[in-house]
N, C-alpha and C positions, 0 to 999 in steps of 0.2 A: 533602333540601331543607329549607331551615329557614325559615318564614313569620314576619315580622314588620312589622307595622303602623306605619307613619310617623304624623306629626302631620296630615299632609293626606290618612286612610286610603287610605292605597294601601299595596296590599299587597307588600312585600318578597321574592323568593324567594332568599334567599342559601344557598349553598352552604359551609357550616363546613369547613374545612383537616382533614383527617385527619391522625392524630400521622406516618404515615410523611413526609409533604411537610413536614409543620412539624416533627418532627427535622431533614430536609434542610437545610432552611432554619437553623434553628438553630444546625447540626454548619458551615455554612460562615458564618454570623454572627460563633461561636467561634473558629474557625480563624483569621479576619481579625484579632478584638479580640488574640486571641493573639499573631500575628506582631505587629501593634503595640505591644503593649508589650512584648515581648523587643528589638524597636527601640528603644523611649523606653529600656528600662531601658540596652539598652548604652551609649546618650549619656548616663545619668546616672549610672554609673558611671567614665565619666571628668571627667565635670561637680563631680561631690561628693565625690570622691578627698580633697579636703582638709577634708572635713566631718568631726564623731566620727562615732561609729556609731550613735547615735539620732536623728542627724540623717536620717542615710541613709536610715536603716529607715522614718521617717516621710515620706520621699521617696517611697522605694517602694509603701508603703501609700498613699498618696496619687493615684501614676500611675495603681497598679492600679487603685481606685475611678472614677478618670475613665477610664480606657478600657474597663473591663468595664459600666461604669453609667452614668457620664457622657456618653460618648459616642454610648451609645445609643438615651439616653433625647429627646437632641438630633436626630439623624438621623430616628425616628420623628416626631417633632416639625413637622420642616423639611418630608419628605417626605410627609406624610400618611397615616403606619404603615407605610411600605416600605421595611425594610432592606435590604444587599444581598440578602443569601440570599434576602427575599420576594419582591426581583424576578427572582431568578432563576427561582423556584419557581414564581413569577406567582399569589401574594400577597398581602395587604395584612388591616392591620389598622383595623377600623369600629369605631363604637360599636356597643350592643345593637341603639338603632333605623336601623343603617344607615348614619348619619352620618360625617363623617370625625373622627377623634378629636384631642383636643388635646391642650397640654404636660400637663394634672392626667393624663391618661391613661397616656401616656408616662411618667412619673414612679412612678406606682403601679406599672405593669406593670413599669418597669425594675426597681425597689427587691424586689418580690417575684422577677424573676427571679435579682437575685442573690443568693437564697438557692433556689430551689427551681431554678436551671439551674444558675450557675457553682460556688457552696459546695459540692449535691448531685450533680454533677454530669451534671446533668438525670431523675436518678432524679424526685424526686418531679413535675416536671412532666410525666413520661413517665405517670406514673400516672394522676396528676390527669387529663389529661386522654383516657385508657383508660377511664375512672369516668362522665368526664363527655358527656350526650347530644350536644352540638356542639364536642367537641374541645377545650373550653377549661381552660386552666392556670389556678393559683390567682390571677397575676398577672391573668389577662381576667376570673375574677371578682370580684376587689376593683375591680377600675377599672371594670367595666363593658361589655368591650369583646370584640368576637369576628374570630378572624382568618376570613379568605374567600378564596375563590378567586377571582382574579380573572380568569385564562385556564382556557379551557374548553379540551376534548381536540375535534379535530375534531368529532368524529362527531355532543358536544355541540353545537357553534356552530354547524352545521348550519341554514341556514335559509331563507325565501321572502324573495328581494330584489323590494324594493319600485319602481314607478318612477321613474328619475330625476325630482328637481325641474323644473320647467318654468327656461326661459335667465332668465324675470324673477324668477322668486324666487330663482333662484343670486345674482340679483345683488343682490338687498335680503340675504340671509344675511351677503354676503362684507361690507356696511357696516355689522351688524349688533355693537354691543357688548356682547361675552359678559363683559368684566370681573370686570362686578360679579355674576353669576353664579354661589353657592357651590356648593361639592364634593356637600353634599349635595343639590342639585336632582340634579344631572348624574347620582349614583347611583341616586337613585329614578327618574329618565326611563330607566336600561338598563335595570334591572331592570323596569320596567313592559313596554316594548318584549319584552323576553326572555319575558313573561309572557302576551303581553296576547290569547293561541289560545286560551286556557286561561279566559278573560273572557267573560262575557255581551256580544252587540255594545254593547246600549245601555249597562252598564255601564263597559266600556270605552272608549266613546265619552265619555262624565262624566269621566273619569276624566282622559283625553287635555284636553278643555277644564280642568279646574281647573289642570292643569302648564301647559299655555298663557299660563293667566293668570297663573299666578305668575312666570313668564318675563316677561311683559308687565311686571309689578312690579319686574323686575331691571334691563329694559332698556325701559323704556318705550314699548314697539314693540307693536302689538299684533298678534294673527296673523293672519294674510291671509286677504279673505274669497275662497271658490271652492277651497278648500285646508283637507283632512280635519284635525283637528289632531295625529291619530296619524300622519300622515304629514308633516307639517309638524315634529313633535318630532324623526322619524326624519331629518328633514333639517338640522334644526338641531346633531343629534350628530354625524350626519357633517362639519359643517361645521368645528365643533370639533375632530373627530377630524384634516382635514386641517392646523388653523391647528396642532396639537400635532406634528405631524409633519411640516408647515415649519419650525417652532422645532426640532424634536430633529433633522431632518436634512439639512432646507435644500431639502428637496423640495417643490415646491407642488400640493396637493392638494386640491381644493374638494369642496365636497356632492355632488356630480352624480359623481365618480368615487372616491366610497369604494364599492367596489362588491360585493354581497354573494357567497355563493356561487354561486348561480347565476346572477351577470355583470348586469348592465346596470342597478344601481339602488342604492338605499340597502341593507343588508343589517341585518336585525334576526336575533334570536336563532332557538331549535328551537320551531314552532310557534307561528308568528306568523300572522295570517290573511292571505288574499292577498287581492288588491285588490276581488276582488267586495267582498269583506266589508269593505272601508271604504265600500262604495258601501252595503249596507244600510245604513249608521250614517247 
């Protein structure tokens, strides 16, 4: 577990990618930029048929760089570090403090991986990051940025469901605008929930109001009085969690039935306190 400290101290517990999941990831990254451009190149070898031959060859050189670099460095971009292989792997690439990373990120990382993954053919990245305490390649240390895991193995995600929200705050949730809401709130509210067993109560309780408020600064809403706010955050992820999984599947899912492992409530991470322990806070 790697501890790192946000701008609104609260403490990070990320989990860094070990080189066998991030080969994985990688070996089927390659596989895809590959088959793509032995595609492009076959359309462009009847396309430029009536070119010379420096024409071509600057053709070629050119696909290649946009699909082994260009198109990567796009897809990270778009996606917020997750290429195919990451979500396959279950993934994703952060900045140092956690954050979601943007194109200067993308960019670096792409440019160095195409010298220490495609040129070397992943030799030296395989090293680098052997060498290195959180797994990272020379590309995540010029940019700044560290890949993570973002699905746990059961055994990890394992944890105390909380209880469901009450019928009136499901229904303030559901008019609730998460918009304006960046990636980075949403990271540091998992990982706090994942964390927050392992928390002083009253610290933990600090900790749960300050994200509240910052919430309240995104969506102008503030949080419900009579309603702990580490249980109010865990309702609000779940709430999210459903509107992401309306969009990805067209299923409708609310706060009240993201349900943890042991059934009937919000589900937070391993060692989460149960509910007495929101009642001392």
């Amino acid at each position: 577990m790697s501890e790192l400290v946000t701008g609104e101290a609260v403490v990070l517990g990320l989990r860094p990618a070990r080189l066998p999941s991030r080969g994985l990831a990688v070996a089927v990254d390659v596989a895809v930029a590959w088959v793509t451009y032995i595609g492009i190149s076959l359309i462009l070898v009847s396309a430029t048929s009536s070119m010379d031959s420096a024409a071509v060859a600057a053709v070629s050189v050119a696909a290649f760089v946009l699909v082994q670099v260009g198109i990567p460095i796009v897809i990270e971009t778009l996606s917020g570090g997750r290429s195919l292989g990451k979500v396959i792997c279950g993934l994703r690439v952060v900045r140092e403090d956690g954050g979601p990373i943007r194109f200067r990120h993308a960019l670096v990382r792409g440019a160095m991986g195409a010298i220490e993954i495609v040129m070397t053919m992943g030799v030296v990245a395989a090293i680098a990051s052997l060498v290195s305490a959180r797994g990272r390649r020379l590309g995540d240390v010029f940019a700044g940025t560290l890949v993570i895991r973002e699905r746990m193995p059961v055994a990890d995600a394992a944890g105390v469901a909380l209880p469901p929200p009450p019928p009136w705050l499901v229904a303030e949730l559901g008019a609730l605008d998460l918009s304006r809401v960046p990636d980075g709130w949403w990271l540091t509210v998992r990982q706090y929930l994942a964390r927050i067993g392992q928390l002083d109560p009253q610290v933990g309780g600090a900790m749960a109001g300050r994200l509240v408020e910052d919430l309240r600064g995104f969506t102008g809403v503030p949080g419900p009085a009579g309603v702990h706010p580490a249980a109010y955050l865990a309702a609000v992820v779940g709430e999210r969690q459903g509107r992401e999984s309306q969009r990805a599947f067209g299923a409708s899912v609310s706060a009240s039935s993201v349900a943890g492992p042991t059934g009937g409530g919000v589900g937070v991470g391993r060692g989460c306190c149960r509910w007495a322990a929101w009642r001392r806070w």
